[in-house]
N, C-alpha and C positions, 0 to 999 in steps of 0.2 A: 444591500447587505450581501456577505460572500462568506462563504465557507468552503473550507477545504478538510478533504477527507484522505488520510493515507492510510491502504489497505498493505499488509504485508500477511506472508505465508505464516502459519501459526510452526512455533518451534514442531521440529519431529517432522514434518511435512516435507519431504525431498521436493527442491528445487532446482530443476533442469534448466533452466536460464540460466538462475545465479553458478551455477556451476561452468556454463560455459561461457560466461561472462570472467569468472575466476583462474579458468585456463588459457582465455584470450588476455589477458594482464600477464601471466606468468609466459606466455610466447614473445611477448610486446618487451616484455626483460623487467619488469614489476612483481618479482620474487619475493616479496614479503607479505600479499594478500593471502591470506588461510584460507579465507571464506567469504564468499558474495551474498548476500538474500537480495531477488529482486521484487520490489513493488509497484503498486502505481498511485498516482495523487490524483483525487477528482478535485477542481475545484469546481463551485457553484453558484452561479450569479442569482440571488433568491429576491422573492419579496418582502420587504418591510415587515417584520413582524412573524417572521418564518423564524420558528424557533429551535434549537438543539437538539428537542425529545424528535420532531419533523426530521429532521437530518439524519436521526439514528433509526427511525422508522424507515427511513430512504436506503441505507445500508440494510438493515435487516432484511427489507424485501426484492433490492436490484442488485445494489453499489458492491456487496460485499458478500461471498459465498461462505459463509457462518461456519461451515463444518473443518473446512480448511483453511479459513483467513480470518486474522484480525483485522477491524478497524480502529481508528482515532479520528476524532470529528473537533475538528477547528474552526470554531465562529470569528469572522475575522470583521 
């Protein structure tokens, strides 16, 4: 069983990546990106029977910094 978790910056939270992510696009000649947010994806090779509410305990205490980031938890 596998699950994938994508964390992303919560709105309002200045991101210094996606910003220079967004000005290396507009150097490269891809003038039409406004705006970048960058994230990252865990996925998770789990045990049989490892269920959702586990995945989101997993985020709430490692995967995911709460105060400033969202997650989504994808049982795949």
């Amino acid at each position: 069983m596998k699950a994938r978790v994508h964390v992303m910056l919560k709105n309002g939270v200045l991101d210094p990546q996606g910003e220079a992510v967004r000005h290396a696009l507009g150097t490269l000649g891809f003038d039409g990106v406004n705006g970048v947010r960058q994230g990252k994806v865990i996925e998770l090779d789990l045990a049989d029977g490892t269920t959702e509410a586990i995945v989101t305990e997993m985020c709430e205490k490692l995967l995911a910094n709460t105060v400033i980031e969202s997650y989504r938890v994808e049982m795949l």
